[in-house]
C-alpha positions in Angstrom: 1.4 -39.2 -29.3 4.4 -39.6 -26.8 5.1 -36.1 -25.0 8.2 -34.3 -26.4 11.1 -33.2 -23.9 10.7 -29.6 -25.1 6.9 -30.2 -23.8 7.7 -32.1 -20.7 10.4 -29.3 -19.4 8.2 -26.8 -19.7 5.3 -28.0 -18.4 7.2 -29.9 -15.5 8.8 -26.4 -14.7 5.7 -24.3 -14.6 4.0 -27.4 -12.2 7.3 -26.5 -9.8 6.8 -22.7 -10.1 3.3 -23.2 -8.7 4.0 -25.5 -6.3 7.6 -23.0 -5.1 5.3 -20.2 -4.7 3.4 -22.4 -2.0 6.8 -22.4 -0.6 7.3 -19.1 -0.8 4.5 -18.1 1.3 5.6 -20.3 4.3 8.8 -18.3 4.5 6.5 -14.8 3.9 4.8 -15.7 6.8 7.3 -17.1 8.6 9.1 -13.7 8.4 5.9 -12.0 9.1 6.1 -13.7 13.1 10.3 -12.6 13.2 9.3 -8.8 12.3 6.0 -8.9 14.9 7.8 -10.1 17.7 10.5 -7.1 17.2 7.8 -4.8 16.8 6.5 -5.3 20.2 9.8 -5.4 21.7 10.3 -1.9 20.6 6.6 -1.2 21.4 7.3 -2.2 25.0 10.4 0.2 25.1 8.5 2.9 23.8 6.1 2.3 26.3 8.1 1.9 29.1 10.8 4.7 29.0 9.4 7.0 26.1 6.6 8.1 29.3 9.6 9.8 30.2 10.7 11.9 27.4 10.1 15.4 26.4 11.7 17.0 23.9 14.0 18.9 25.6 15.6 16.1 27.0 18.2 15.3 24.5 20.6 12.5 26.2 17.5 10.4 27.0 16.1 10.9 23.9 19.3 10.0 22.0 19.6 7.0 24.6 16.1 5.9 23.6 16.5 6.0 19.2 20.0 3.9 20.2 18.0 1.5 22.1 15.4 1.5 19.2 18.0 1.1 16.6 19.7 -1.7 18.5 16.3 -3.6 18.8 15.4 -2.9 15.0 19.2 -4.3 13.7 19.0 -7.1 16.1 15.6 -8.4 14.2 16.7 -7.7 10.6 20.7 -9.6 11.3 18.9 -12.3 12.3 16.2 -12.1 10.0 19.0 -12.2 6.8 20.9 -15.1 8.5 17.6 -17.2 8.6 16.5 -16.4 5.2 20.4 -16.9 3.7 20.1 -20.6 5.3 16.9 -21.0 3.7 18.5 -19.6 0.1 20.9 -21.5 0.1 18.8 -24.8 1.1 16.8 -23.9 -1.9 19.9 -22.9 -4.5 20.9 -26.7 -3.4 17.3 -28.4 -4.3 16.4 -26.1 -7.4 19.7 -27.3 -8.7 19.0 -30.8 -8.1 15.6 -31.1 -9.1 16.3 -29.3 -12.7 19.1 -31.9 -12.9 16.3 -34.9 -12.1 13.5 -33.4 -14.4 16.4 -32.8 -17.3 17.7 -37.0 -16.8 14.1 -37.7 -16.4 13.0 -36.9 -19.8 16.3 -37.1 -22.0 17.7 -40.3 -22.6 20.4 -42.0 -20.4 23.7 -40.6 -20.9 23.0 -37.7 -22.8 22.9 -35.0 -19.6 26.3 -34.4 -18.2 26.1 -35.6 -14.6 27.3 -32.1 -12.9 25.6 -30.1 -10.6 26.8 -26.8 -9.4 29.6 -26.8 -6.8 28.5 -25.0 -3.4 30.4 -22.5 -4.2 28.7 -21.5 -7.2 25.3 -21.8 -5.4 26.6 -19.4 -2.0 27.5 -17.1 -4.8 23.7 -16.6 -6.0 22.3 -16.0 -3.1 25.2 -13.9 -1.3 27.0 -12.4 -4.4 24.8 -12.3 -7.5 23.1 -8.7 -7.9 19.1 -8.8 -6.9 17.3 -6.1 -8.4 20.3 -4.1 -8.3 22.6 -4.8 -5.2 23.2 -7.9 -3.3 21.1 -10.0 -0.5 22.9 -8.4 2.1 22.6 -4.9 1.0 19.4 -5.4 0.5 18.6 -6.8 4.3 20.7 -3.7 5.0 18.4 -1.0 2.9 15.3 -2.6 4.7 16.6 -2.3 8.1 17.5 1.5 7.8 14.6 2.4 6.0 12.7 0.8 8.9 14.4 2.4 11.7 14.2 6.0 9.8 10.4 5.4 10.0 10.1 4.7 14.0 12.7 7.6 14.3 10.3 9.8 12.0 7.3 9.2 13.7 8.5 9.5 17.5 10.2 12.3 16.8 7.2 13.7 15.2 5.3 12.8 18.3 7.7 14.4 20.8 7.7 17.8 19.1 3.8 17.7 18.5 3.5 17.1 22.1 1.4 13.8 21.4 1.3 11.2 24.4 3.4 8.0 24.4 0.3 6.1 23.6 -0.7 8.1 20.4 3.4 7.7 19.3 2.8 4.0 19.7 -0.5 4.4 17.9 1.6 6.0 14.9 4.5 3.7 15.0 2.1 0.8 14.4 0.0 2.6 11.6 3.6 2.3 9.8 4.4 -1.4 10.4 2.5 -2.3 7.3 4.7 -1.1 4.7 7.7 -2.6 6.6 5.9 -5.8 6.5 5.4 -5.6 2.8 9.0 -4.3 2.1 10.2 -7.8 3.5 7.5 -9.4 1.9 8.5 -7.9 -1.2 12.1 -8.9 -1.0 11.3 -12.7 0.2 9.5 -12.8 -2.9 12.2 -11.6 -5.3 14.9 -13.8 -3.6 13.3 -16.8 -4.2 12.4 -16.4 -7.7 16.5 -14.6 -7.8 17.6 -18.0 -6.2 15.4 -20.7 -8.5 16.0 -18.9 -11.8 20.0 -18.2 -11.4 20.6 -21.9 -9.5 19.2 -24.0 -12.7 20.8 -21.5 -14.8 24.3 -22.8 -13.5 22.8 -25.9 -13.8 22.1 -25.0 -18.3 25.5 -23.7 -18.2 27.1 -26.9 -17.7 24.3 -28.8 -19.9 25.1 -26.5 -22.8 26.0 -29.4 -24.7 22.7 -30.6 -25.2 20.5 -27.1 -24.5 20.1 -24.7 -27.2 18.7 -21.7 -25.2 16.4 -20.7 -22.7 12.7 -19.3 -22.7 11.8 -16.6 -20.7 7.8 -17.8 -19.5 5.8 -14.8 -18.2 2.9 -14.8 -15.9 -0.4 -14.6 -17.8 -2.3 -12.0 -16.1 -2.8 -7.6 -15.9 -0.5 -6.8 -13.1 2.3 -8.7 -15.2 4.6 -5.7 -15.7 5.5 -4.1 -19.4 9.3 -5.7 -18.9 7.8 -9.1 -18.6 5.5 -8.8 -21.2 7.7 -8.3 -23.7 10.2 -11.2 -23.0 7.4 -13.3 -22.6 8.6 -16.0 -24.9 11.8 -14.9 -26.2 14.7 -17.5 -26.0 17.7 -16.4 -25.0 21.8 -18.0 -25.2 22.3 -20.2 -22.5 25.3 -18.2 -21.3 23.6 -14.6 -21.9 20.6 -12.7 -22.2 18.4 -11.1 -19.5 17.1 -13.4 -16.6 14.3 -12.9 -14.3 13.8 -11.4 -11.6 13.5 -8.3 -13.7 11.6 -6.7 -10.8 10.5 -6.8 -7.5 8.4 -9.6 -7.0 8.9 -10.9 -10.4 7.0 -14.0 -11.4 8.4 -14.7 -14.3 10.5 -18.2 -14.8 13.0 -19.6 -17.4 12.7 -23.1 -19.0 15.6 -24.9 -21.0 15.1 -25.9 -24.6 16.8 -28.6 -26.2 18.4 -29.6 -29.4 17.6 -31.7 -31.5 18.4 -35.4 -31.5 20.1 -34.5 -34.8 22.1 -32.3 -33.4 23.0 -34.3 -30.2 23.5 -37.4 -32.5 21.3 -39.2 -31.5 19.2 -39.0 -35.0 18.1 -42.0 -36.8 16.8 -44.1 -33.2 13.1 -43.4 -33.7 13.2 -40.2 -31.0 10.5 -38.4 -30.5 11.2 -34.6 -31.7 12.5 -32.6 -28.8 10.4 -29.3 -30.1 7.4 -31.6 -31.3 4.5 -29.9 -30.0 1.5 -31.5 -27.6 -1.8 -31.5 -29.0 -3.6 -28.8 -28.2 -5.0 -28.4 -25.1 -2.2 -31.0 -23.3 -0.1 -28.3 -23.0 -1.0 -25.3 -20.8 0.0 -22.6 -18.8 -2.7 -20.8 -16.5 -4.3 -17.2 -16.7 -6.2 -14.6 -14.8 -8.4 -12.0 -16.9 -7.8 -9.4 -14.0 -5.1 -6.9 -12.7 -6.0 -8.3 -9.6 -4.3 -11.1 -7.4 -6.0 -13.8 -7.5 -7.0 -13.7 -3.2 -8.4 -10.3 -3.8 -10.8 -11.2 -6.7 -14.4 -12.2 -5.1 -14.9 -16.0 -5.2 -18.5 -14.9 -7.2 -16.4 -13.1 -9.6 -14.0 -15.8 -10.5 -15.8 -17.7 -13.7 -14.5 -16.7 -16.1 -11.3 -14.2 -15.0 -9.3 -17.5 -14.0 -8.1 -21.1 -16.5 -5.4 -22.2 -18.7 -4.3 -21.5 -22.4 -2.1 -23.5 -24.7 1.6 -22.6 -23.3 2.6 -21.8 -27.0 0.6 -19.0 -26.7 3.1 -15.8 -25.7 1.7 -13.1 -23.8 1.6 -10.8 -27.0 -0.8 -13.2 -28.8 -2.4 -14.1 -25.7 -3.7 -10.1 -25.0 -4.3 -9.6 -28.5 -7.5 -11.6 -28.2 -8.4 -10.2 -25.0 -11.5 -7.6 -24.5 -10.4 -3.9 -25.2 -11.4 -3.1 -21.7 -8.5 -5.3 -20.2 -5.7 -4.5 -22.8 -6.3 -0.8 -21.7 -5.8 -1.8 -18.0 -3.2 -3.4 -19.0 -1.4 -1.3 -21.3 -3.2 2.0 -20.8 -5.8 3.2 -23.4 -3.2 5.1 -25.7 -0.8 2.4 -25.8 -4.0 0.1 -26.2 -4.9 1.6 -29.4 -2.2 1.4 -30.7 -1.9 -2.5 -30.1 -5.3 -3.2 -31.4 -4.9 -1.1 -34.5 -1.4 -2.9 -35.7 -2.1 -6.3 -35.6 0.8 -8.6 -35.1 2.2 -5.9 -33.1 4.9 -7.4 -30.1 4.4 -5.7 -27.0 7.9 -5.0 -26.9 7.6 -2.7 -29.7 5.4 -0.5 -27.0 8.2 -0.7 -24.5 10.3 2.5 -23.7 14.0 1.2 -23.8 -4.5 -19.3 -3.0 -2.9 -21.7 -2.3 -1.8 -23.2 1.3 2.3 -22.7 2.2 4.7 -25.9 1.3 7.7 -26.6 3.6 10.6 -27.8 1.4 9.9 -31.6 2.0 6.5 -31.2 0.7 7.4 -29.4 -2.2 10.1 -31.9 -3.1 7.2 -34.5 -2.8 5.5 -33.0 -5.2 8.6 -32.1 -7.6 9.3 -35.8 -7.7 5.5 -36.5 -8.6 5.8 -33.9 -11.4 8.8 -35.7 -12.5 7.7 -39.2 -12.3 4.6 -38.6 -14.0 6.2 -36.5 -17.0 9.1 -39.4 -17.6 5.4 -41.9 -18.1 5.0 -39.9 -20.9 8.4 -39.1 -22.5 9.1 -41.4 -25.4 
């Protein structure tokens, strides 16, 4: 049976998702080097003139924390010009490549050949709210909150009377949530940046989409938010998108109309929304509220492999062991979805892999879309 478009999008979308996060980690840890290279610089300052500080010595301890500061917003400007230049690199190629997977498996002609200006693409990554406030607020927040730390914990040290090598000691015990802060944001920027940059993309296909699905990540740490829109299609121009959190994994994949309704009945099309047979179409799990690194490889079997990508996440838990839906859920919340059966998780709502540069994960877009047009009628 020929693979429908409907079919093809999503699982040609959810093959790039996997393949972005690969991405994603290359510019984690390529972050990771920017902020350890500041943090000895300021190390080495402290080092050098903090041996001379007491605290009683107020100009040349005000001198030092301006010196500090200056080091810390040197990092983080040019830390938010790198990643903006890799945003907007990647607002340019998610556009494009949801433009090739949508021509690759609609017929010729039918997808109006218009991508988003450059405008329209600056605007996500420099405009668009994340999680709140803009990209460069957001640089902003981080570089404060990390300079309020190394202020905190040398001023701690003067007053305590600690040596310049236990301050050093304590400015390093602090680096790590720093590091994960940035991480954190990385993380949410790209998924920001894909989701919103083939969203322009719908916008200006709306002639032959008829909405968008929101596709959740199948695991326990996926959050309550998520699991509720798991599934849910929304109006191409409206409707929540993700991220709906910090490191949100969630993605969005077009659906669209029939050939009846883009005219094109009567020529022996297969159905856009006709579905794979079972087991063609997947989407992957993991049985754990665990990331997938931190689950022991002798622990795997059985915690990690695919289910039918019809499934939504509220059907999918439904059949999952008690144990897990009460991690998941918590164990009064998971009584209450095992006892109503049926029961959407919104109704419980209150209101591995090796890093990609962006040539090799356009390599492997173009396989995805090459070997999904084989199989599109």
């Amino acid at each position: 049976m020929p693979v429908s478009s409907d079919a093809a999008l999503h699982l040609g979308l959810l093959s790039h998702a996997i393949a972005l996060e690969r991405w994603t980690d290359a510019e984690v840890r390529r972050i990771a080097r920017l902020l350890d290279a500041n943090e000895r610089d300021i190390l080495l300052h402290l080092a050098r003139d903090g041996a001379r500080l007491t605290p009683y010595q107020l100009a040349r301890r005000r001198q030092l924390f301006l010196d500090l500061r200056r080091l810390n917003s040197k990092a983080y400007e040019r830390l938010g010009r790198e990643l903006t230049v890799s945003l907007q690199t990647l607002a340019t190629y998610e556009a494009a490549f949801g433009g090739r997977l949508l021509e690759a498996m609609l017929p010729a002609g039918v997808l109006p050949a218009r991508l988003p200006s450059p405008y329209d693409l600056r605007a996500v990554v420099l405009e668009l709210p994340l999680v709140g406030s803009t990209f460069p607020r957001q640089i902003s927040k981080l570089a404060r909150a990390r300079f309020r730390r190394i202020r905190s914990d040398v001023s701690y040290g003067l007053v305590q009377g600690e040596t310049t090598q236990e301050i050093i000691r304590r400015v390093i015990a602090g680096r790590k949530l720093g590091k994960a802060q940035a991480e954190a944001l990385v993380r949410t920027a790209v998924a920001h940046v894909s989701n919103r940059s083939r969203d322009l993309l719908y916008r200006d296909g709306a002639s032959v989409l008829a909405g968008v699905e929101w596709v959740s990540t199948l695991d326990g740490r996926t959050t309550p938010t998520c699991r509720a829109l798991d599934g849910q299609v929304f109006p191409i121009d409206s409707g929540p998108r993700p991220p709906a959190h910090y490191q949100c994994r969630s993605t969005t994949v077009p659906i669209t109309k029939s050939w009846e309704e883009l005219g094109l009945g009567g020529m022996g099309l297969p159905e856009t929304r006709e579905l794979l047979p079972p087991g063609v179409r997947l989407r992957p799990l993991v049985r754990d509220t665990r990331p997938v690194r931190k689950i022991p490889k002798g622990q795997r079997a059985g915690k990690i492999g695919q289910v039918s990508a019809d499934v939504n996440y509220s059907a999918w838990l439904a059949v999952q062991p008690p144990r897990f839906q009460d991690a998941v859920l918590g164990p009064r919340r998971g009584a209450i979805f095992r006892a109503n059966p049926g029961l959407h998780l919104s109704a419980l709502m209150r209101n591995a892999y090796e890093p990609l540069t962006l040539e090799e994960l356009q390599r492997i877009d173009q396989a995805i879309i090459s070997a999904l047009a084989v199989g599109v009628a």
